[in-house]
N, C-alpha and C positions, 0 to 999 in steps of 0.2 A: 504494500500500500504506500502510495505517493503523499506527504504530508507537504504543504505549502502555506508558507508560515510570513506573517503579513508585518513588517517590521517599519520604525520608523514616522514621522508625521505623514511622510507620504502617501502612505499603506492604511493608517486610520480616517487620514480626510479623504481616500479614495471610498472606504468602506462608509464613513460617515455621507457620502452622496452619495453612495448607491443605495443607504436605507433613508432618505429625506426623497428620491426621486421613487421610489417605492412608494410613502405613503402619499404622496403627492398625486401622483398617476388614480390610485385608489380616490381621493379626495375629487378628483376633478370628474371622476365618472361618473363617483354621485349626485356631484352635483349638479348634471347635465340632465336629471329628472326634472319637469317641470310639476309644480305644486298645483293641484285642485280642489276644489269644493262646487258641489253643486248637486240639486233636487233630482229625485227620478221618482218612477215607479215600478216597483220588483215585477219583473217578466218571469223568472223563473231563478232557481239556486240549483244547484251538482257537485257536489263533494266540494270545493273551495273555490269556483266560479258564481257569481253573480249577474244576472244579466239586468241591466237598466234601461228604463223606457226616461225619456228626458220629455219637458214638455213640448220641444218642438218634435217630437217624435224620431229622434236618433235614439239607438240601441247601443247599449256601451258596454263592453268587457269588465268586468271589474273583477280580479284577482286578489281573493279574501285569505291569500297564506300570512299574513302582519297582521292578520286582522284577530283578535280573541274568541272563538267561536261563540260564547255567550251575545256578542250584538249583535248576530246574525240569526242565531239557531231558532228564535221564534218568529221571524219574518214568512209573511206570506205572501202569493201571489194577488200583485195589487195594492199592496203597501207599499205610503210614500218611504222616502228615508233621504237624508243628507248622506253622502258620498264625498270623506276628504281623504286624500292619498296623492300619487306624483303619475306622472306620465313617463314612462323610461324614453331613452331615446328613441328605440324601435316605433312606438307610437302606436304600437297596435292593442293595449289597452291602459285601463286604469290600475295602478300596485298601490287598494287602500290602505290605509292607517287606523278610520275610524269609518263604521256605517253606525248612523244614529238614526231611527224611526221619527217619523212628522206624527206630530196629534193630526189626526182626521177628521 
């Protein structure tokens, strides 16, 4: 076994950027989710999918795995609810935080 051994200022401020461009990399890709809120009405639930009717009638993904299964698990079809969570970059749905039920 090859052992390679990191000596000198050199060798620590090369290791010291390569763990500051690591957590940086990680930092920037989160933060390229955009943040939402906003009303629907439950279309239907499937194991940690959500589906949402919006009032102008767009259907929206909403992926409930951040989400505590207790704000979801007595929602039914045709209940309002607020939807807050981010938009990843892919854009192809909602990754909630919180689903809160509307009085009706």
């Amino acid at each position: 076994m090859r052992r390679c051994a990191i000596r000198g200022s050199r060798g620590v401020a090369a290791l010291m950027a390569l763990a500051l461009l690591s957590v940086l990399s990680v930092t920037a890709s989160a933060a390229d989710d955009t943040p939402v809120r906003f009303q629907g009405r439950v279309l239907w639930i499937a194991g940690e999918t959500l589906m949402v009717a919006t009032d102008d009638s767009q259907s929206i993904n909403v992926d409930l795995t951040h989400v505590p299964q207790g704000e979801y698990q007595r929602l039914g079809s045709n209940d309002r609810v607020v939807v807050t969570g981010t938009i990843p970059t892919e854009g192809n749905r909602v990754v909630a935080t919180s689903i809160e039920p509307l009085e009706q």
